[in-house]
C-alpha positions as CSV (number, residue, x, y, z in Angstrom):
1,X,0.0,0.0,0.0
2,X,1.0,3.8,0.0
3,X,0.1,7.2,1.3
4,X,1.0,10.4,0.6
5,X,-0.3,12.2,4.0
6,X,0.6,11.5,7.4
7,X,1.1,13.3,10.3
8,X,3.7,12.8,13.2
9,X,3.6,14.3,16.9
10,X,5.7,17.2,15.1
11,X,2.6,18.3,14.0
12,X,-0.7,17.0,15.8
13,X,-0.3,13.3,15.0
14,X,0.1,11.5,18.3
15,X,3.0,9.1,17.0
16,X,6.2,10.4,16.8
17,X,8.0,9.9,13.5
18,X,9.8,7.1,14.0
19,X,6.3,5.1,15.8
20,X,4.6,6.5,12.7
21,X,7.3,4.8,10.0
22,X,7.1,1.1,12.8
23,X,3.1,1.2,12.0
24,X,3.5,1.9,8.6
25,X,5.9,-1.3,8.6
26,X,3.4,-3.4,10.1
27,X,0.6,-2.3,8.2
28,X,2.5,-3.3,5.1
29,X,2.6,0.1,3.5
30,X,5.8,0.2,1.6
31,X,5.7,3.9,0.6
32,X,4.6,6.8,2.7
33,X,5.0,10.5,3.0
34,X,5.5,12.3,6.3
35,X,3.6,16.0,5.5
36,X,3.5,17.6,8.7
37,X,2.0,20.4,9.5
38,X,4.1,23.9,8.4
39,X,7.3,22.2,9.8
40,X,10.3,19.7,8.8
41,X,11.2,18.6,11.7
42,X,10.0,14.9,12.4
43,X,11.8,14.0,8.7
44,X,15.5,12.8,9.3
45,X,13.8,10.7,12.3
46,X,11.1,9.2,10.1
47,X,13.6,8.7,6.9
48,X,16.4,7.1,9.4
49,X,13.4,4.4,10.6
50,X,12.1,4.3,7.1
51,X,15.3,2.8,6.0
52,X,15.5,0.4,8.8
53,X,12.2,-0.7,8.3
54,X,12.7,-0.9,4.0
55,X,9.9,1.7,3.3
56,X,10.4,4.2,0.5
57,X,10.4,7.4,2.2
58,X,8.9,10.8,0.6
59,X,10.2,13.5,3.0
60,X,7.3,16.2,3.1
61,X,5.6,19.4,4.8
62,X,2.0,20.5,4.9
63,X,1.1,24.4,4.2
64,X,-1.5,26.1,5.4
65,X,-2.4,29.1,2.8
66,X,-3.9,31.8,3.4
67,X,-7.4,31.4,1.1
68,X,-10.9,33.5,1.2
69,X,-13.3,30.4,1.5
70,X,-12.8,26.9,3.6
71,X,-9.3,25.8,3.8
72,X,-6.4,25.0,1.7
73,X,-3.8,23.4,2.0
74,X,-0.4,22.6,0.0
75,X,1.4,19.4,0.3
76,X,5.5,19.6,-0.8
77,X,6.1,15.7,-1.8
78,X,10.0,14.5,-1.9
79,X,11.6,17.3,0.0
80,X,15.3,17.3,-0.3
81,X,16.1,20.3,1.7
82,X,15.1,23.3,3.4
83,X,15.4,26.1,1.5
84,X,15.8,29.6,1.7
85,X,12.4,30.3,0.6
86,X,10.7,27.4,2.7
87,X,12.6,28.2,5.8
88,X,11.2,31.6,5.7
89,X,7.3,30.4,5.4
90,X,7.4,28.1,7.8
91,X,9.1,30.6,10.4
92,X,6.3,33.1,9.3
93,X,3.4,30.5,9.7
94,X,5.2,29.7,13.7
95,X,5.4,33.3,14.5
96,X,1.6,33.3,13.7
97,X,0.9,30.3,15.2
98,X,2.5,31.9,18.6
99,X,0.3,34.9,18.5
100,X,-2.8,33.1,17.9
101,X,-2.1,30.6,20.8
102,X,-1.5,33.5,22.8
103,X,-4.8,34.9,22.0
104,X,-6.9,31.5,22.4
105,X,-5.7,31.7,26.0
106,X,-6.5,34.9,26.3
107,X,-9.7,33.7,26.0
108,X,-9.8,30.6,27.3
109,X,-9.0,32.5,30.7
110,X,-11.8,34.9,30.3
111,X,-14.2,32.3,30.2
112,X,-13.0,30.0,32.6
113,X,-10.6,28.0,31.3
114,X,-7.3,28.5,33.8
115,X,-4.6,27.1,31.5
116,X,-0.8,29.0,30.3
117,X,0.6,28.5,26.5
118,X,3.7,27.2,28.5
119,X,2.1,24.2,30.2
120,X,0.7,23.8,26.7
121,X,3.9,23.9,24.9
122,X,5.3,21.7,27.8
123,X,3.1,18.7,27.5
124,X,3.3,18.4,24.1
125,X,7.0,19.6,23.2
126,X,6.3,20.5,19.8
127,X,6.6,24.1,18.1
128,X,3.3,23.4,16.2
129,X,0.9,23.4,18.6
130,X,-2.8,24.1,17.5
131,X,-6.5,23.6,18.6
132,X,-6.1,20.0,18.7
133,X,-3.4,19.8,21.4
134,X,-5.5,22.7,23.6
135,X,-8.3,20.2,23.3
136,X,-6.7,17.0,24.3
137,X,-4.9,19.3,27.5
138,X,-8.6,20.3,28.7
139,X,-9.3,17.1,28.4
140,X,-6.8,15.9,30.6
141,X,-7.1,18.5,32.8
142,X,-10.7,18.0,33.2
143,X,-12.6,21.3,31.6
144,X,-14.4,18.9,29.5
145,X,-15.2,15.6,28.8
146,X,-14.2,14.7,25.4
147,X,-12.1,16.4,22.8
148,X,-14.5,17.3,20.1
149,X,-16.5,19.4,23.2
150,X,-13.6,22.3,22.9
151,X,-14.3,22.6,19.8
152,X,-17.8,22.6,19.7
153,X,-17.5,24.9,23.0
154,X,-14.5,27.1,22.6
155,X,-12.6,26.7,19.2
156,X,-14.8,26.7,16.2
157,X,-15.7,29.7,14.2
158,X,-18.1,32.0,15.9
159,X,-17.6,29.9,19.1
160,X,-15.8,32.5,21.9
161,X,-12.4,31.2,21.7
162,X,-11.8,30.9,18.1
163,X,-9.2,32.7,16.5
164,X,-8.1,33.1,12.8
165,X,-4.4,31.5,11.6
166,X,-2.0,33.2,9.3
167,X,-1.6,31.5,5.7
168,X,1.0,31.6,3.6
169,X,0.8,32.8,-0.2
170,X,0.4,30.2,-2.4
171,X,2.9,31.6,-4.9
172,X,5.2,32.0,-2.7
173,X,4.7,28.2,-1.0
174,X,4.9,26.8,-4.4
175,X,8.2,28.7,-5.1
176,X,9.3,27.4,-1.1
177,X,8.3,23.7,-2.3
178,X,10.2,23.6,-6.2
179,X,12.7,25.3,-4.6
180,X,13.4,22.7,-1.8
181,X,13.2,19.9,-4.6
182,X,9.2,18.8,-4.2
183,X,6.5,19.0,-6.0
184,X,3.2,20.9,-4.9
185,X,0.2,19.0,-4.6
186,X,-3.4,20.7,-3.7
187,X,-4.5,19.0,-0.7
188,X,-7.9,17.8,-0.4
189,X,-9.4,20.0,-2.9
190,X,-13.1,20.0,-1.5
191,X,-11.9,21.6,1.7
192,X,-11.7,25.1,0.1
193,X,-15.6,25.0,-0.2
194,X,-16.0,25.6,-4.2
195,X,-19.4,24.2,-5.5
196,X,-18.2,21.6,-8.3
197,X,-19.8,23.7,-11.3
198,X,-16.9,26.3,-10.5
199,X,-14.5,23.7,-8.7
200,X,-12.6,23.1,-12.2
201,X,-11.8,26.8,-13.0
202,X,-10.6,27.3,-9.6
203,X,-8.2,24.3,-9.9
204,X,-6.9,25.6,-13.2
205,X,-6.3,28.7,-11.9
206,X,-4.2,27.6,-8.7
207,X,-2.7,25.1,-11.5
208,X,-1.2,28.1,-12.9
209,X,0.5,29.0,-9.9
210,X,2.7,25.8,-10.6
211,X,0.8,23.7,-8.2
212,X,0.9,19.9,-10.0
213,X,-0.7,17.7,-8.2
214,X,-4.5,17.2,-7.0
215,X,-5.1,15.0,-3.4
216,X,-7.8,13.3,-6.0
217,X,-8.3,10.6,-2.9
218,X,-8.6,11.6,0.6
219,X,-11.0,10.3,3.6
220,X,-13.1,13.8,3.8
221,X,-14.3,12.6,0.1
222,X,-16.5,10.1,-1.0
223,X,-15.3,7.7,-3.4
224,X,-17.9,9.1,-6.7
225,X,-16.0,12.4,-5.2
226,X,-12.2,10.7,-5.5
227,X,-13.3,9.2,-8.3
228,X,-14.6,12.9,-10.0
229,X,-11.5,14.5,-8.6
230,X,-8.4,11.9,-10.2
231,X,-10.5,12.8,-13.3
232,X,-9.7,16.1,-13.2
233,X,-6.6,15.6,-12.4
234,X,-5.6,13.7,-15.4
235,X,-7.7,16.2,-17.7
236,X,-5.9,19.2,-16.2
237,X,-2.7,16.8,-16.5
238,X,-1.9,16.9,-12.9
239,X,-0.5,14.1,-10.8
240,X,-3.2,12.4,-8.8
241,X,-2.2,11.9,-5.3
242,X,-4.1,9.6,-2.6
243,X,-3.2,9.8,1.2
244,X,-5.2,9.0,4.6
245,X,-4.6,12.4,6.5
246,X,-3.5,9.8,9.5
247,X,-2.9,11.5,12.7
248,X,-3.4,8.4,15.3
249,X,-6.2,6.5,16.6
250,X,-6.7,9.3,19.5
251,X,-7.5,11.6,16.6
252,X,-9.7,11.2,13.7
253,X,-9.4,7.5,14.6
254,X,-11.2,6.7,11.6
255,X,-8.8,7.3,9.4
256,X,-5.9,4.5,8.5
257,X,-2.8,4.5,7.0
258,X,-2.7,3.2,3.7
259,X,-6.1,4.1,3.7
260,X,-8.0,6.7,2.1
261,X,-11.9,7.5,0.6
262,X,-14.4,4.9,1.8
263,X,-11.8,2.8,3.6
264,X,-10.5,1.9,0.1
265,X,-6.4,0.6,0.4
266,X,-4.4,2.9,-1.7
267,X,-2.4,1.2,-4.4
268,X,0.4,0.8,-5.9
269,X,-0.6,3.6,-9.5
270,X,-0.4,6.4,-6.8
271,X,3.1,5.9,-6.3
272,X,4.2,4.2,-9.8
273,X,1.7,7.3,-12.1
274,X,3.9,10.5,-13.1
275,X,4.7,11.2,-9.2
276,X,7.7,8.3,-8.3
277,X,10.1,9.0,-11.9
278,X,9.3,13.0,-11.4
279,X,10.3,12.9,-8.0
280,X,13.4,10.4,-8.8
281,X,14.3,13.2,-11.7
282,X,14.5,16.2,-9.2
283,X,16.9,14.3,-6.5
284,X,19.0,12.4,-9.5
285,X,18.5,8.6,-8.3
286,X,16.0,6.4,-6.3
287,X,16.8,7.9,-2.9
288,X,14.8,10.6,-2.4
289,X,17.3,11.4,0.3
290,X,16.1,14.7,2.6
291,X,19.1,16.6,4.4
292,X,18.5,19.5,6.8
């Protein structure tokens, strides 16, 4: 099997990278992507087990981008290197992370929640924490029974503790991603809330931003939406991705790796299509080899 999204405790997965790589291994995936969250750092650990364990490692980040409608995010498959361009967004994206933090316990505080970013930052000893980890620490701490409640309580839009997050520009994230040796790939297109009659232009236009790739197959689509979307893809002649957006069984535990729309295992053309000899072009040989 392979996948093309995963998430490590780096980000908000709750393996660390090298658990992550072990569970790949014994849920016979033989290639997978690590795309964490607007950060690198859970790669050399994750590549290191990846070769102990005889997986074909695709070193990758995640990007949030900064988008008037839903979300969008920006997968960078086969990094090789930080460059200067990506080091700069992802430093932007954690100074912006800080201040939003700062302000979501602002007002947690105000409305009864009695927690510090520190203890935060000190449970989870990652410099990407988000809504998911504030959750999972109210949990623990006892403000509420189960993790979804902060969100439905505190953290979703128009709920008293929600706060907006920085993007980056997509230009410039697609220039951060060719620049570090990947390849850009539109994350779960359906996320940024275009009604399909318009969905097409849009993905042509952020197509011309030299984004190639379209996340055709992920678990937040059904599989007559997968199915519409790798479509697309190969009209548009983009490269059709499929991943599971795995963060652990203590979050989204419905998702799998290796897994993707309607609990369908992800095979082998995702990895052999236009992706695996474009990716083996840009880093020269086999190894898609990432060096910080």
């Amino acid at each position: 099997m392979i996948d093309l999204h995963s998430h490590s405790t780096a980000s908000d997965g709750t393996y660390t990278p090298a658990e992550l790589v072990r569970h790949a291994a014994e849920k016979q995936v033989r290639v997978m992507a690590l795309t964490d969250h607007d950060n690198v750092d859970g790669l050399v650990e994750a590549q290191e087990e990846a070769k102990k364990q005889g997986i074909i490692f695709v070193p990758g980040i995640e990007i949030n981008i900064e988008w008037p409608t839903g979300e969008f995010h920006l997968l960078g498959l086969g990094l090789k290197q930080v460059s200067k361009e990506l080091a700069q967004i992802i430093q932007f994206l954690e100074d912006g992370r800080i201040e939003r933090n700062l302000e979501m316990v602002r007002k947690l505080r105000e409305n009864g929640v009695n927690i510090t970013f520190e203890e935060v930052q000190e449970r989870f000893n990652t410099k990407t924490i988000g809504r998911p980890h504030f959750a999972q620490y109210m949990e623990e701490k006892g403000y509420i029974r189960r993790r979804q409640q902060a969100f439905d309580q505190y953290f979703a839009k128009g709920r008293p503790c929600y706060v907006d997050r920085k993007g980056a520009d997509l230009e410039e994230s697609v220039k951060a991603i060719l620049t570090s040796g990947g390849i850009p790939v539109q994350a779960h297109p359906l996320s940024i809330y275009v009604a399909w009659g318009k969905l097409e232009d849009k993905i042509k236009e952020i197509q011309q931003t030299g984004v190639q790739g379209l996340e055709a197959w992920h678990p937040g689509a059904r599989v007559a939406e997968a199915e519409r979307l790798e479509e697309m893809a190969h009209r548009l002649g983009m490269i059709a991705t499929a991943g599971s957006d795995f963060h652990g069984e203590k979050v989204r535990a419905d998702r799998h790796l290796g897994f993707t729309s309607g609990k369908h295992p992800i095979p082998d053309r995702f990895w052999d299509n236009e992706l695996c000899p474009k990716l083996r072009t840009v880093h020269g040989s086999d190894d898609l080899t990432f060096t910080l």
